[in-house]
C-alpha positions in Angstrom: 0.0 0.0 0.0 1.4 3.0 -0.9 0.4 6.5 1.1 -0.1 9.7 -0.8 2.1 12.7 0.2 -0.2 15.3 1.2 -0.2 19.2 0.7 1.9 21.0 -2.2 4.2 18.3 -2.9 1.7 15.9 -4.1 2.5 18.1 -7.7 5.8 16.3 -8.2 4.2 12.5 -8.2 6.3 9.8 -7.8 9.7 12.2 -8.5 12.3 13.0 -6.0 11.7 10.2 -3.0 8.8 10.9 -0.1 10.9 12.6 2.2 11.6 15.7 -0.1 8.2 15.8 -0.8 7.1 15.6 2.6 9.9 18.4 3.2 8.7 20.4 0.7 5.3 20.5 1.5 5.8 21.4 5.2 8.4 24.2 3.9 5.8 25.3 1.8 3.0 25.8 4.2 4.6 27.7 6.2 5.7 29.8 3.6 1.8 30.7 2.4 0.6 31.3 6.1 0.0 34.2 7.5 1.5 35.7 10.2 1.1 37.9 13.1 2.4 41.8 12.5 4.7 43.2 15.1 3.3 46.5 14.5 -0.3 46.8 14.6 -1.3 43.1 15.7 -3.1 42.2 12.9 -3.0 38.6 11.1 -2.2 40.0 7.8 1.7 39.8 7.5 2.7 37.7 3.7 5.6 37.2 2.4 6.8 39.1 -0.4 10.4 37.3 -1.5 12.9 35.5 0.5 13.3 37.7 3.4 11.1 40.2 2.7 7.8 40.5 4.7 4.6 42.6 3.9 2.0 43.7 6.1 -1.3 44.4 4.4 -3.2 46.3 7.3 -0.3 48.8 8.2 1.6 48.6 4.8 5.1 48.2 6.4 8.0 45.8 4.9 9.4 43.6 7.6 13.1 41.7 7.1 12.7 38.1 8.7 13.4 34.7 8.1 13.1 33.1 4.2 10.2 31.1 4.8 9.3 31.7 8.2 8.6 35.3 9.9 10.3 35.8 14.0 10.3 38.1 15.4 
């Protein structure tokens, strides 16, 4: 029996071995989520590029982690 990889890297198939896929789907996810802003509280904080963090309450740019925003 084989068990589907769940999330974004189900796109890749059978390609690459389940533990990258399962890698890259968890990478992923947190990538798209959105986060908490430092400034004005509000869940609206996406990320732009690598790095680069957007708020789209307050409209201020943020420097954090790649895929991750901390504070």
């Amino acid at each position: 029996m084989v068990k589907k990889t769940k999330g974004s890297g189900k796109r890749y198939g059978p390609r690459y071995g389940k533990v990258i896929r399962q890698k890259v789907s968890k990478i992923e996810a947190k990538k798209n989520k959105s986060y908490k802003c430092p400034s004005c509280n509000a869940l609206r904080l996406k990320r732009v590029m690598a790095g680069i963090w957007h708020c789209k309450r307050c409209d201020t740019k943020f420097a954090g982690r790649a895929y991750s925003f901390k504070e």
